[in-house]
TORLUMKE-605144 format. One record per residue: residue number from 1; y, x, z of N, C-alpha, C in turn. Coordinates in pm, whole numbers. Each point is the difference from the previous one (the first is absolute). Example, Ala and Ser with C-alpha at 12.3 -4.5 7.8 and 13.67 -1.06 7.14 Angstrom:
REC   num     n.py     n.px     n.pz    ca.py    ca.px    ca.pz     c.py     c.px     c.pz
REC     1     -569     1319      780      119      -89        0      120       90        0
REC     2      105      -35      -72      119       82        6      109      -77       73
//
This chain:
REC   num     n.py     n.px     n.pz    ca.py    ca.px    ca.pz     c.py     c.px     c.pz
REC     1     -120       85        0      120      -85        0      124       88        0
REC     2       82        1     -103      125       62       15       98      -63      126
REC     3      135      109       17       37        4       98      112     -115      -79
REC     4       82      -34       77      123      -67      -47       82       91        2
REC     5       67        0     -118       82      131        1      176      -17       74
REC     6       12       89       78      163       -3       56      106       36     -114
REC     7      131      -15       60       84      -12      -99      146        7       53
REC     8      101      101      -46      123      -59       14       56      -76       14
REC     9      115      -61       98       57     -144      -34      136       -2      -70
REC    10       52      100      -31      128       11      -21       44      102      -96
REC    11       84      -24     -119       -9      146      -57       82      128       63
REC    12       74      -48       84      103      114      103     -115       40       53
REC    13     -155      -71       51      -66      128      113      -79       51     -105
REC    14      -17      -31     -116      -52       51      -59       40      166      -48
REC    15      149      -65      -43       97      135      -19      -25       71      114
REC    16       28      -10       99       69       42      126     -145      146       53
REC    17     -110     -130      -89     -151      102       56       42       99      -75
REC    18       -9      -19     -152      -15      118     -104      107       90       37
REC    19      115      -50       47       64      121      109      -20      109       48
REC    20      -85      -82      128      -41       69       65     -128       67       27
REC    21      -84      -22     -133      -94       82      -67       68      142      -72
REC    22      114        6      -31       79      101     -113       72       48      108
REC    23       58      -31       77       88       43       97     -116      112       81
REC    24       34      151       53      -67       30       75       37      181      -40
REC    25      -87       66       75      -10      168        2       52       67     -152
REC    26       15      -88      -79       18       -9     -149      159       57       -4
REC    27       71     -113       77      131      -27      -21       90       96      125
REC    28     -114       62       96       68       67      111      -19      103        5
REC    29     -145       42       -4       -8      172      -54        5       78      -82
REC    30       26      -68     -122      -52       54     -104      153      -38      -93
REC    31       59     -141      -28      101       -3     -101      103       85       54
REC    32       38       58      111      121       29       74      -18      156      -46
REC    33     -118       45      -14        8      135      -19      -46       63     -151
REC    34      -13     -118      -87       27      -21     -118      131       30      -51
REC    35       31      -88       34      169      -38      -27       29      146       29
REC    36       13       99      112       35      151       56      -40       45     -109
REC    37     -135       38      -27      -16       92     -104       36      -15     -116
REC    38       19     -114      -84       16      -28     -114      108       -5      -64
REC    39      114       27       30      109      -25      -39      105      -90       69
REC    40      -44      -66      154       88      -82       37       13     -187      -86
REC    41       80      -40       -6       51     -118      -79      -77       32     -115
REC    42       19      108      -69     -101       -1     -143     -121      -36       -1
REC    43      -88       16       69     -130      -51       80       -8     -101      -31
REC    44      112     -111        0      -53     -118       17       14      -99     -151
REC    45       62       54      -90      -53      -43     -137      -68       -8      -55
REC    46      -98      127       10     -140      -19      -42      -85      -69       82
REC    47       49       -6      101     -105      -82      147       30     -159      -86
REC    48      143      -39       -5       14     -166      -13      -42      -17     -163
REC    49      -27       61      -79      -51      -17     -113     -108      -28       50
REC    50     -139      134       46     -101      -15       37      -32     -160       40
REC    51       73      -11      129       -1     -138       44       26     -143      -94
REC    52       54      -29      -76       14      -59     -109     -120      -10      -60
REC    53      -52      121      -40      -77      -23     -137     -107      -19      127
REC    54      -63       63       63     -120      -75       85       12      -81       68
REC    55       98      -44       56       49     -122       64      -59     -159     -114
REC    56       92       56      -88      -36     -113      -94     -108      -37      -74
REC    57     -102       69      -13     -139       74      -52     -103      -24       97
REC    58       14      111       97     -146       -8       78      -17     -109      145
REC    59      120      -22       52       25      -68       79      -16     -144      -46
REC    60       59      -65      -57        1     -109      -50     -147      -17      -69
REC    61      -49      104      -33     -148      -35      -56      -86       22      123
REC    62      -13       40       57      -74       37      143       29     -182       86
REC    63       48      -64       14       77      -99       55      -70     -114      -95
REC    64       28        2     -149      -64     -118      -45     -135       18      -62
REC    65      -23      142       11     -162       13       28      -76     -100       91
REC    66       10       55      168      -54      -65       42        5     -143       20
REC    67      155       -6      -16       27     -210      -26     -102      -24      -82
REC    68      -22       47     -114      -43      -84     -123     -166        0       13
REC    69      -55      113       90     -165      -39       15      -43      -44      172
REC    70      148      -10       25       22      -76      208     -135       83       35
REC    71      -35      154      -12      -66       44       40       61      215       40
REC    72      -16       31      116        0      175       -5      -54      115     -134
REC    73       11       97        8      -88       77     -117     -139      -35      -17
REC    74      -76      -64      122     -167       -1      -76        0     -102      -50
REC    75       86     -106       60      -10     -148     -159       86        8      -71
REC    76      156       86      -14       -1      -16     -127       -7      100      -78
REC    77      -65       95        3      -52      147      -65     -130      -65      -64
REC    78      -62      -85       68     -131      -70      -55       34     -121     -101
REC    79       93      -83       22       51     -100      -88       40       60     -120
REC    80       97      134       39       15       24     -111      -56       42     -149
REC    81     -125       81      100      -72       95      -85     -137     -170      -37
REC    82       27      -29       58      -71     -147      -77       55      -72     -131
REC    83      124      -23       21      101      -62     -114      -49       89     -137
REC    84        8      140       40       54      146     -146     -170      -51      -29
REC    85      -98      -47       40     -156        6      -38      -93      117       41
REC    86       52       62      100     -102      111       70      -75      -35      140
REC    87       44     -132       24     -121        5       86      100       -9      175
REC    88      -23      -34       72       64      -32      130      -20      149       87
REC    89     -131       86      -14      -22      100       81      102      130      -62
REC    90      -29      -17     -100      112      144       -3      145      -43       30
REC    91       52      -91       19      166      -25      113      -57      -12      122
REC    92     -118      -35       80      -12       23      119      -16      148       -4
REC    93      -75       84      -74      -31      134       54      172       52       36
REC    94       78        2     -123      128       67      -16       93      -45       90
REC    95      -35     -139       61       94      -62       87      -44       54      158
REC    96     -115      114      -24        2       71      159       90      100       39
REC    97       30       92     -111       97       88        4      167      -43       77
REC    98       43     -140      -77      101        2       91        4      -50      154
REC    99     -122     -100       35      -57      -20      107       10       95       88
REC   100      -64      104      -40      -69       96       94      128       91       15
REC   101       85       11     -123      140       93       39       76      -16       99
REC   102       22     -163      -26      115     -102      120      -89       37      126
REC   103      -93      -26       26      -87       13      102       57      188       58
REC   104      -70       81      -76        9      139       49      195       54       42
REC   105       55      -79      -77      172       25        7       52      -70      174
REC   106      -88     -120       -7       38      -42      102      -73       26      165
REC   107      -90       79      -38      -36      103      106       70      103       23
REC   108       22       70     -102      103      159       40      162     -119       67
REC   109       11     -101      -91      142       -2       21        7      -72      181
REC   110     -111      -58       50      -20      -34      141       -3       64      111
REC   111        0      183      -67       38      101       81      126       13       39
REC   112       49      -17     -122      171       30      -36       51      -82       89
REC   113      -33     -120       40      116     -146       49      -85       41      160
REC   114     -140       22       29      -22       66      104      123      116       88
REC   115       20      105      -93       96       68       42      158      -55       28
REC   116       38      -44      -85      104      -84        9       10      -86      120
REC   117     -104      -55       39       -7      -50      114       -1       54      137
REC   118      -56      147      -23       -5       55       77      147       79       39
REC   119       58       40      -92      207       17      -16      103      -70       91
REC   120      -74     -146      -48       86      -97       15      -14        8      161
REC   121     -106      -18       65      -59      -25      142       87      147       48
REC   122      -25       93      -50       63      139       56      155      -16       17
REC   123       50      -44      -99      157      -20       -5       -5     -109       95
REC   124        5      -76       73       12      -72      112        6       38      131
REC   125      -85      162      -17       -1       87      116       92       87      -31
REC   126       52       35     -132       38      127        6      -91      105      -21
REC   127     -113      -49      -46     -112      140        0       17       55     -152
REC   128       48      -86     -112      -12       12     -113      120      106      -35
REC   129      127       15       60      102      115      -10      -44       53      121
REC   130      -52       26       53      -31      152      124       25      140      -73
REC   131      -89       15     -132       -1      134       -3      129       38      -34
REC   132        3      142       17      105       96       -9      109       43     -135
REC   133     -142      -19     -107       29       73      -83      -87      -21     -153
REC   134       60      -10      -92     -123      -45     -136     -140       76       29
REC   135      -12       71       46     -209       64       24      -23      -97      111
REC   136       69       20       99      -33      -95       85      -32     -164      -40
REC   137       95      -71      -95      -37     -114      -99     -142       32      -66
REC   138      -15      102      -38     -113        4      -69     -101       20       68
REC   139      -54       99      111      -69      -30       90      -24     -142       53
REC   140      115      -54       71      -72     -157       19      -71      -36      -72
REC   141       59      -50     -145      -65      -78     -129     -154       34       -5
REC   142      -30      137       40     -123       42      -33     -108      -21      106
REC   143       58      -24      104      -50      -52      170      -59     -132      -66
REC   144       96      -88      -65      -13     -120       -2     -115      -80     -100
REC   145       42      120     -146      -85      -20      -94     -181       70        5
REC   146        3       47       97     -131       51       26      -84     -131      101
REC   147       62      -70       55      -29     -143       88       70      -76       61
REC   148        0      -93      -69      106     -124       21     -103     -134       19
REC   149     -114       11       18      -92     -110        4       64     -132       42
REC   150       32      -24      161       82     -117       60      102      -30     -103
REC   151       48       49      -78      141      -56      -52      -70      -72     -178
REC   152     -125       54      -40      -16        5     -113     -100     -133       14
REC   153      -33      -27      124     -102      -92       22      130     -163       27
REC   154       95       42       70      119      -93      -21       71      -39     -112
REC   155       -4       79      -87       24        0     -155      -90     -118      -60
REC   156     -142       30       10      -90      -90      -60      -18     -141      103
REC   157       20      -38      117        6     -130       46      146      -36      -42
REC   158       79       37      -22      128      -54      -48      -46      -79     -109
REC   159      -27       99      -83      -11       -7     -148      -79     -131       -3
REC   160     -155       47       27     -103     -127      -25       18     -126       60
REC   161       84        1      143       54     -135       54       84      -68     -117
REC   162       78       76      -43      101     -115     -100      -77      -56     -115
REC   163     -134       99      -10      -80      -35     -158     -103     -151       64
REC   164      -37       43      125      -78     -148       28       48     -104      -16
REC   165      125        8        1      105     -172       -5      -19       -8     -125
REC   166      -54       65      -96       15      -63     -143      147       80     -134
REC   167        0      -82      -51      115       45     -118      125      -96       48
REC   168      -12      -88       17      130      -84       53       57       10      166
REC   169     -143      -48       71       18       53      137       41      114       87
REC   170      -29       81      -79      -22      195       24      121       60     -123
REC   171      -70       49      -75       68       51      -91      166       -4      -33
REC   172      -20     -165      -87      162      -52        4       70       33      109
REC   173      -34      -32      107       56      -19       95       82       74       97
REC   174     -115      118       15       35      172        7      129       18     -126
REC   175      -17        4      -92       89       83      -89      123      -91      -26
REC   176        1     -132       68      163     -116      -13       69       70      106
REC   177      -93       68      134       91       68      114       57      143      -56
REC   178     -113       81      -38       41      130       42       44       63      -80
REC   179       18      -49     -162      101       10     -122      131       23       -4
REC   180       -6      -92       57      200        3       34       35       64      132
REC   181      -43      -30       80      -17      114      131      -19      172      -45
REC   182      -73       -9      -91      -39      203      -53      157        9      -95
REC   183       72     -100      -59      122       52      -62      121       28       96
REC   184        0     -140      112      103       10       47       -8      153      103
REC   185     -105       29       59      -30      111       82       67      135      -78
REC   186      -48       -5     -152       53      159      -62      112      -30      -79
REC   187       66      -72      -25      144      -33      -10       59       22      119
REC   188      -10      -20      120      100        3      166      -58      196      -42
REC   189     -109       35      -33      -15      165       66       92       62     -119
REC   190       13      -64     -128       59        9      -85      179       13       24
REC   191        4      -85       60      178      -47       38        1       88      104
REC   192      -58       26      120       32       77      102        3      151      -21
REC   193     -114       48     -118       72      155      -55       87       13      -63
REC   194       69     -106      -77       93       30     -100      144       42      119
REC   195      -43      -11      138      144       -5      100      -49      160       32
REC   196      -99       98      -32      -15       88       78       98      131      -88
REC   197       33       67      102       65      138      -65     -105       84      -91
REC   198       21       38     -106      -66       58      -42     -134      -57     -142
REC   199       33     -166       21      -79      -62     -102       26      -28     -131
REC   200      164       68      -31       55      -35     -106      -38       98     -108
REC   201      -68      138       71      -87       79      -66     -117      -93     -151
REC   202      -67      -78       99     -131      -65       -9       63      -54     -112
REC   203       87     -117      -35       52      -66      -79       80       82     -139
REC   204       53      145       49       76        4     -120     -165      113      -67
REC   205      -99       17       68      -83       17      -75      -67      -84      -99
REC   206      -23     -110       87      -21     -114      -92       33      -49     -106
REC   207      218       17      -22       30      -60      -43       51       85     -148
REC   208      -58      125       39       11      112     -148     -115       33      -79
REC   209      -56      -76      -65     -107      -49      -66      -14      168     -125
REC   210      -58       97       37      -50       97      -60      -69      -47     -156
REC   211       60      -29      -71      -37      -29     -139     -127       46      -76
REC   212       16      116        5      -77       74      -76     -151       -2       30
REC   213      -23      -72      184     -141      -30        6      -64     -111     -100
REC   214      108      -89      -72      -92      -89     -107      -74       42      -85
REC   215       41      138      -75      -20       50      -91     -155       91        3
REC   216      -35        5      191     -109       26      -15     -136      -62       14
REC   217      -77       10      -64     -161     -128       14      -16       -9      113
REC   218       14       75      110     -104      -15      135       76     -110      101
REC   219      156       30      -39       78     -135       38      -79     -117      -41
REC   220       -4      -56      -90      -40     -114      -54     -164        8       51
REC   221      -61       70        7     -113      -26       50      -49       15      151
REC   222      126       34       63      -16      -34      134       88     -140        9
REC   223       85      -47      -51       33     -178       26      -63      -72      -73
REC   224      -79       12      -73     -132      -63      -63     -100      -28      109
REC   225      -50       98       76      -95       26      137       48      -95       88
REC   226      117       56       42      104      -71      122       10     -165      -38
REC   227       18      -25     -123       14     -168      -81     -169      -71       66
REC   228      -76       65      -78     -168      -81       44       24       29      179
REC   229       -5       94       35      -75       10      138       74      -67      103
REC   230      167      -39      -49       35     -109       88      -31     -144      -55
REC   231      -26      -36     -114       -3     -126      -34     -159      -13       37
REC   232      -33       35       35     -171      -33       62     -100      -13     -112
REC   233        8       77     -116      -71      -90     -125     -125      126        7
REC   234     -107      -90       -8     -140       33       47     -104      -47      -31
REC   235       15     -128      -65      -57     -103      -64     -101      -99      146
REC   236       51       94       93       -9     -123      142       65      -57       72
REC   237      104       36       81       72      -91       83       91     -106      -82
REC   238       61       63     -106       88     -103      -75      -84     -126      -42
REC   239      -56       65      -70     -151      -44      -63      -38     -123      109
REC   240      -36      -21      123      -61      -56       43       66     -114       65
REC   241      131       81       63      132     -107       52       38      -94     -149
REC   242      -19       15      -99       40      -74      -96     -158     -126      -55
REC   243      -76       92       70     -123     -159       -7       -3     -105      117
REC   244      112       26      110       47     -107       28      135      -99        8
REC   245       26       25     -125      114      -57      -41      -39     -120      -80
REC   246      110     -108        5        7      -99      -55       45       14      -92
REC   247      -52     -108     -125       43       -4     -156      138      -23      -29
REC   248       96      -48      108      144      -59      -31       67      104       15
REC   249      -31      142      -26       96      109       78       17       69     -156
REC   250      136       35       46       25       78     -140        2      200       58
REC   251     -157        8      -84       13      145       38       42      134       -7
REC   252      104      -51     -159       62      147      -10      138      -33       91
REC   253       49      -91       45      126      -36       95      -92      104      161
REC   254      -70      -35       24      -51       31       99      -64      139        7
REC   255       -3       52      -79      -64      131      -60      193      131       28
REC   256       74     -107      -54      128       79        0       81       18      113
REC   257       -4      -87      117       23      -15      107      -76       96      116
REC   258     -145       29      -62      -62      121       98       23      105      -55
REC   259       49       54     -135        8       91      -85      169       54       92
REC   260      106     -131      -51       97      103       61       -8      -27      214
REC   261      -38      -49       31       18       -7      177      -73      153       17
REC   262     -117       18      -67     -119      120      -12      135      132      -28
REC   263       42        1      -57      129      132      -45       93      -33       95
REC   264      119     -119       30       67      -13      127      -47       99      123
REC   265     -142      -57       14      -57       92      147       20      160       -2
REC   266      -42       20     -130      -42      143      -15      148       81        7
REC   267      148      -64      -90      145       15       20       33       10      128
REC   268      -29     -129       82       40      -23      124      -44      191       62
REC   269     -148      -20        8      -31      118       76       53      128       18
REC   270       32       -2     -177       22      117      -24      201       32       49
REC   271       38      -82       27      167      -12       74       -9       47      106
REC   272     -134      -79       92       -2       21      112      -91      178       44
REC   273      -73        3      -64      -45      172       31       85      109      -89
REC   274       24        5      -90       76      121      -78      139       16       87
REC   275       84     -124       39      129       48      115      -63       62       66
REC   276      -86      -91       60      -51       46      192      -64      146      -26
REC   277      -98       75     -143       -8      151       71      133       38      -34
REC   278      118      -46      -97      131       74       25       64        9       84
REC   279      -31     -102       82      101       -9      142      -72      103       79
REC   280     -132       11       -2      -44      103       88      -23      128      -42
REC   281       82       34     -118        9      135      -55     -104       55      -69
REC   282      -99     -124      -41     -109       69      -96       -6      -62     -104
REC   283      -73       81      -83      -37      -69     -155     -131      -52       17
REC   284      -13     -123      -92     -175      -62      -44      -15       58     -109
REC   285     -122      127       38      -93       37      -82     -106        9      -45
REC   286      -60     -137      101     -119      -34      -45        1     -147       76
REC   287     -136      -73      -86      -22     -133       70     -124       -4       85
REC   288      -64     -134      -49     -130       -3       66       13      -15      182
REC   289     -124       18       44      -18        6      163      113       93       84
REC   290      -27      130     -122      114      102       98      176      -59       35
REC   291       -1      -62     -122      142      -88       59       15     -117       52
REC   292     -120      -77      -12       55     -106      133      -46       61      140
REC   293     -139       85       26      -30       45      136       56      151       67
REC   294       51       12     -126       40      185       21      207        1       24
REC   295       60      -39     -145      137       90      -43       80     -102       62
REC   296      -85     -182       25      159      -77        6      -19      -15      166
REC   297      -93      -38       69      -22       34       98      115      177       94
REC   298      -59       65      -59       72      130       15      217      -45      -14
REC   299      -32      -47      -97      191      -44      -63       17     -100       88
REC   300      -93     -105       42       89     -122      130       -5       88      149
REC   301      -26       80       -2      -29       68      130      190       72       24
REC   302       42       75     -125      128      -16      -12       95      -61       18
REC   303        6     -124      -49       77      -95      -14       34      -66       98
REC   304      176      -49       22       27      -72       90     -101     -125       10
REC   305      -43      -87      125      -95     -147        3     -100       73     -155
REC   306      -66       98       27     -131       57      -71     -104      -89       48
REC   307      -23      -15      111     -109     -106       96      -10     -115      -84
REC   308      123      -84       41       -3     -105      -89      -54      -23     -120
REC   309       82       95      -61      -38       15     -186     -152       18        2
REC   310      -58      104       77     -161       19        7      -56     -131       32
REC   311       -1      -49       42      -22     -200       83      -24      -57     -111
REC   312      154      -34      -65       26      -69     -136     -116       -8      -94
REC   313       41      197      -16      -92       29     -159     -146      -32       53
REC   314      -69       60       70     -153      -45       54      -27     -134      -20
REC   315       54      -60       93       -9     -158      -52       -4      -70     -130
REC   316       77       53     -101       30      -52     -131     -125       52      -82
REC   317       -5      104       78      -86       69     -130     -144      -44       51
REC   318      -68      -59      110     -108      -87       78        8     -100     -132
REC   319      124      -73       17      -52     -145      -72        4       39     -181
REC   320       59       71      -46      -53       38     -130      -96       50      -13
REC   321      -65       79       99     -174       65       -7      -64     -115       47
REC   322      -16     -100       29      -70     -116       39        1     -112      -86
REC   323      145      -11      -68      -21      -77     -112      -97       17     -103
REC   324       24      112      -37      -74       91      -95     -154       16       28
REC   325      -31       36      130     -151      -13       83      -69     -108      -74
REC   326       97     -143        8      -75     -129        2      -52      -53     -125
REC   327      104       70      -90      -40       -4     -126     -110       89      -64
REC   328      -28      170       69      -78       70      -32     -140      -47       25
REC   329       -6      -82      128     -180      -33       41       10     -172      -98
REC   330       66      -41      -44      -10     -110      -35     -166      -16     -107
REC   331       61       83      -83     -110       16     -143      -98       -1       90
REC   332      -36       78       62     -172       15       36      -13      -99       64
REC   333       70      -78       97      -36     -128       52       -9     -112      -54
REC   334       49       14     -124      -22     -103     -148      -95       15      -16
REC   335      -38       84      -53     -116       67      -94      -88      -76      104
REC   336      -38       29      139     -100      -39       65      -15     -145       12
REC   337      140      -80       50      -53     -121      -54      -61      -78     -117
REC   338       74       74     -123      -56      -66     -105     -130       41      -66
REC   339       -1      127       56     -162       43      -53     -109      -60       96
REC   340       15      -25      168      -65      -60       88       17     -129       67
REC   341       44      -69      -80       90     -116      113      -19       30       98
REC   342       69      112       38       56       14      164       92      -72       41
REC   343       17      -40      150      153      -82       -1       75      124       21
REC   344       96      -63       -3      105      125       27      -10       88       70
REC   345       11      -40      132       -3       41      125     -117       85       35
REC   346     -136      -17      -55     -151       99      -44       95      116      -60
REC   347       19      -26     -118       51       93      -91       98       91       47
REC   348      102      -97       70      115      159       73      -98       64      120
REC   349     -106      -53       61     -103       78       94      -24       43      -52
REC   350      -74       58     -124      -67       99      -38       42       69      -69
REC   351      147      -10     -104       60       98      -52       99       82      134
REC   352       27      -84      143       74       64      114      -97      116       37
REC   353     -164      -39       24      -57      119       98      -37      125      -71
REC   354       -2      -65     -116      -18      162     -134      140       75       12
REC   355       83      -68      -40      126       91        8       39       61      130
REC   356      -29      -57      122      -10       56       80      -41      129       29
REC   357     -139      -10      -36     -115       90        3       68      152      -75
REC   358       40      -76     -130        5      148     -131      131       38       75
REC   359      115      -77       28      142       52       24       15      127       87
REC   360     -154      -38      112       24       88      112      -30      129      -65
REC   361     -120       18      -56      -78       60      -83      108      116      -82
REC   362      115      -88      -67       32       63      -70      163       49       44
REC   363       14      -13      109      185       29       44       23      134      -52
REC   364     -104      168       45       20       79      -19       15       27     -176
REC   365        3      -83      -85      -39       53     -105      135     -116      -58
REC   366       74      -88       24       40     -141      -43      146       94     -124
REC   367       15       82       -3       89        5      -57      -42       39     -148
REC   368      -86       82       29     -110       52     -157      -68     -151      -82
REC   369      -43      -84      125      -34     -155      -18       57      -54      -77
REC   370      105        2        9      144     -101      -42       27       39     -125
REC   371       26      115      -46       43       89      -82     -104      -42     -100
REC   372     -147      -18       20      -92        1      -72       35     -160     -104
REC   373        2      -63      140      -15     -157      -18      111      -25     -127
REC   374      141       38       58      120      -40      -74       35       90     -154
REC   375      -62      113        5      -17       50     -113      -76      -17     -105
REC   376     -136      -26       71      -93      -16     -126      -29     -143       44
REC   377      -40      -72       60     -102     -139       34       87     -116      -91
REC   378      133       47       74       91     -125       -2       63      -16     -170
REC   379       17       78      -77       70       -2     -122     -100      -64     -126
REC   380     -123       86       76     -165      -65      -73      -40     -134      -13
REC   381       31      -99      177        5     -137       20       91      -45      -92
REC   382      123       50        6      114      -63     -111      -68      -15     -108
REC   383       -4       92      -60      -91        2     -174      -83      -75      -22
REC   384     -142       -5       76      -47      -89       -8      -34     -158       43
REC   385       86      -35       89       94     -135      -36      114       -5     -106
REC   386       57      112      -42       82      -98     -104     -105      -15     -100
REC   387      -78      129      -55      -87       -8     -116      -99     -149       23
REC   388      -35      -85       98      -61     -116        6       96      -82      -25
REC   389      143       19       52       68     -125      -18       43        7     -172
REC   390       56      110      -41       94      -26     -140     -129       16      -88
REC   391      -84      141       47     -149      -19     -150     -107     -114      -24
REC   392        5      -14      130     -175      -61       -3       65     -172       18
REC   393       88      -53       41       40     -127       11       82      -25     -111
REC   394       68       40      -78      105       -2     -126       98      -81        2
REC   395       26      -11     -130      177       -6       17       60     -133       79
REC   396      -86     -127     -118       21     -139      108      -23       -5      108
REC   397     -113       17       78      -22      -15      128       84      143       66
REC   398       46       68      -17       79      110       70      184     -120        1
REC   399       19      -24     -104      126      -64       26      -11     -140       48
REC   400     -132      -72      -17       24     -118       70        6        5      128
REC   401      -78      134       64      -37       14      161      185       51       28
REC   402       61       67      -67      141       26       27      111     -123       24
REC   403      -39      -74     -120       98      -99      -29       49      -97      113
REC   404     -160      -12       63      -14     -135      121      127        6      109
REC   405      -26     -122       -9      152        3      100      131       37      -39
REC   406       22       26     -113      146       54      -64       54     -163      -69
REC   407      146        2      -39       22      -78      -85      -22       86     -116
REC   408        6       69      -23        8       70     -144     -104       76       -4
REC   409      -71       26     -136     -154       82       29       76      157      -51
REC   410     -141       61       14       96      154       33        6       10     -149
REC   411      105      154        7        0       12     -177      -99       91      -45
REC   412       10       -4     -137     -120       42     -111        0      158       59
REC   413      116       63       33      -10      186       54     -112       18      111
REC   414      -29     -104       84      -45       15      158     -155       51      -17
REC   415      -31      -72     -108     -222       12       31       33      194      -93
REC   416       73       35     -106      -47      135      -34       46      123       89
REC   417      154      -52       81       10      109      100      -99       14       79
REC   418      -63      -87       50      -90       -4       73     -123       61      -23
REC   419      -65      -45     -102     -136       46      -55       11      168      -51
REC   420      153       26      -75        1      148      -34      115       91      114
REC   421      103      -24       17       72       13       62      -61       25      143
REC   422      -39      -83       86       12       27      183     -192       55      -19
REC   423     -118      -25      -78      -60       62      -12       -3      169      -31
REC   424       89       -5     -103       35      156      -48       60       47      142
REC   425      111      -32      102       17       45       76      -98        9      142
REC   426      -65      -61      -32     -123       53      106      -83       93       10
REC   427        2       68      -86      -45      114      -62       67      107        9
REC   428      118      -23       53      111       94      -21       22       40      164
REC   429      -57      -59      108       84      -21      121      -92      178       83
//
């Protein structure tokens, strides 16, 4: 007996999820020190192109993918590859890969919001600015990242509590609060450095856009990277939040709304950390873990109300790693219902005590993890969901699954960018 399937009620929580699926470590560790290396402001032309052309492409197809077979990657990787005449098992085989990616991403990344948690709890004591001195920052981090169990095990009852309530109960619901709560938080850390001595550094770096980085490929192929790995495209979480959507929703409206809030965040962030190491007399020269647990940590320790700001940022950056969490275990808890009619609540049990299990398993290693996942797993899932949606389903049924819910059906450009265009760029990432 199949399950009854859950569902969005609204297209704002709908938006609001795909948010806060895209919103996350994407937009805080990583675009801010993008933007540093790349040229500043120049950085971000090739980034909002990027965003555009996959925005409009893989996103929007990832979204009325799963609308259009109201199923995750193993039903509609199987529908699809049913439609093209090959048979239902070869889209289930191919539809494990992104399964199993979302799954493995959202283990390493349960470390990450583990730690974060563990920050956040420290900055309440004051334990999180104690040390002295950047080795001293780095020593902690390495205290922490060698065992953080209690905090990583709080990570995952967070997480899986909001997934038992369901997609409307849980899900929506979580991401109608802590959406607008994660902007207003780094806008105030945002507004409160722009008052510090010394942040006007941060800004007129920003605001002298080094030209000549356009001119080189690795620019463009690092905001190509930076474009997918914040828009979540994987051919699972989007993918799956969009098989519970209703037919009355217009999905490239809704596709554009997480596309630019998804860049907002990553802007926002980047205001709020590039002042703040200017105010504290350093440059961002790198991203990743070392700068949220290592350089900014070290820079609020400086700063006038540094405490605070440490409070703030921890917190914000909790509910974007949790948004993101909920969306990462989603796929595999799909997958399990619809391959087992599990109820839900089975299904987040048994995708919770595995991830459990591997997360612990794998803390010492989570950064090589990640790296693996988001480099190779995740660009692969893309490909082969779009190649099911634009090859193997074709042109009518690719634009009728678009059209739904629009007054106007999409135009004749949309099914070949797609099929040659955001495919060719998956290949590229």
């Amino acid at each position: 007996m199949e399950n009854k399937r859950d569902s969005f009620t609204s297209k704002r929580g709908f938006i609001l999820a795909c948010i806060g699926s895209a919103v996350g470590m994407g937009n805080i560790w990583l675009f801010p020190a993008r933007v540093s290396a790349f040229g500043g402001a120049a950085f971000l032309i090739p980034y909002f192109i990027c965003v555009l052309a996959i925005g409009y492409t893989g996103v929007v197809g990832e979204m009325a993918f799963g609308r259009a077979m109201k199923n995750g990657p193993l039903g509609a990787f199987a529908a699809a590859s049913e439609r093209a005449g090959r048979g239902r098992a070869l889209g289930s085989v191919l539809a494990m890969l992104p399964v199993l990616s979302s799954l493995a991403m959202a283990i390493g990344y349960s470390v990450v919001v583990g730690w974060i948690i563990r920050y956040f709890c420290g900055s309440l004591i004051g334990a999180t600015l104690a040390p002295a001195d950047v080795g001293g920052f780095s020593s902690a981090f390495g205290a922490v990242s060698a065992g953080n169990w209690p905090f990583l095990m709080a990570a995952l009852v967070v997480c899986f509590a909001v997934m038992a309530f369901g997609i409307a109960g849980g899900i929506q619901k979580l991401n109608s609060v802590i959406m607008p709560l994660f902007f207003a938080m780094f806008i105030g850390i945002a507004v409160y450095v722009a008052t510090l001595p010394g942040a006007d550094a941060g800004y007129r770096f920003m605001l002298s856009p080094d030209w000549s980085s356009l001119l080189r490929p690795h620019t463009w192929m690092y905001a190509l990277g930076q474009a997918f790995f914040s828009l979540s495209l994987a051919g699972n979480g989007t993918l799956v939040y969009g098989s519970y959507l209703g037919d009355d929703v217009d999905i490239p409206s809704s596709a554009k709304y997480v596309a630019v809030f998804d860049t907002l965040a990553g802007i926002v962030a980047a205001l709020a950390i590039i002042p703040a190491m200017s105010a504290a007399g350093q440059s961002l020269t790198s991203g990743g873990p070392g700068l949220m647990f290592i350089y900014l940590p070290n820079a609020f320790s400086m700063l006038p109300g540094g405490g605070v700001i440490c409070l703030i940022f921890f917190f914000a950056a909790f509910l974007a790693g949790i948004s993101s969490l909920v969306n990462l275990f989603e796929a595999p808890v799909e997958a399990l219902q619809s391959r087992f009619a599990l109820s839900r609540r089975a299904a987040v049990g048994v995708v919770g005590v595995f991830g459990a299990v591997v997360a612990t398993l794998i803390s010492a290693i989570v950064e090589g993890w990640m790296d693996f996942c988001s480099v190779y797993l995740c660009p692969i899932g893309a490909m082969l969901a779009a190649v099911m949606f634009f090859w193997f389903c074709g042109r009518d049924f690719v634009e009728d699954a678009v059209s739904l819910g629009r007054d106007k059906r999409i135009g004749a450009l949309y099914y070949p960018l797609g099929k040659y265009l955001f495919c060719g760029l998956t290949l590229l990432v």
